[in-house]
C-alpha positions, -999 to +999 in steps of 0.1 A: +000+000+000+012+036-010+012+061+024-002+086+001-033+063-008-038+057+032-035+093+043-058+100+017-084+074+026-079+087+066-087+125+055-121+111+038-131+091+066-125+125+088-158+131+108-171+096+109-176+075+137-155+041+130-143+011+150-106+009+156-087-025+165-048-017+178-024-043+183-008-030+210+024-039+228+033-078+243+005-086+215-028-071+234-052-060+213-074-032+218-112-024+202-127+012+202-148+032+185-139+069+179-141+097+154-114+108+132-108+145+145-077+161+126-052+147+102-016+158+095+011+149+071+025+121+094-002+116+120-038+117+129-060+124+160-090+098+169-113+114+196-131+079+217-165+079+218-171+065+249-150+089+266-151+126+249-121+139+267-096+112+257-080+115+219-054+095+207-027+097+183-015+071+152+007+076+124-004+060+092+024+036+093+001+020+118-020+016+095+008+000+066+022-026+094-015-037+103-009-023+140-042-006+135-074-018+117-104+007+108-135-015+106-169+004+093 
């Protein structure tokens, strides 16, 4: 996949409300569902639903290594 094409895709998803899955570190996976708030040229910020005040941060070479799915 070519990082352009990703960041791309990320910037038209912006606004939506999608399900994350994050392989985390020691191989424990974690499921949210959050709202793509801002994107930048190497990151982009994912504000969770179920709690407003937490946002966090992935680069979309998360998303090339499969560290993080985006499920509709």
């Amino acid at each position: 996949m070519n990082i352009d094409k990703i960041r791309e895709d990320v910037k038209l998803k912006e606004g939506e409300i999608l399900h994350f899955k994050f392989n985390g570190s020691r191989n424990q996976i974690v499921e949210f569902d959050g709202e793509i708030i801002e994107t930048y040229p190497a990151i982009f910020l994912v504000k969770l639903v179920d709690d407003a005040n937490h946002i966090k941060s992935f680069s979309y070479s998360d998303l090339v290594t499969s560290s993080l799915e985006i499920i509709k």
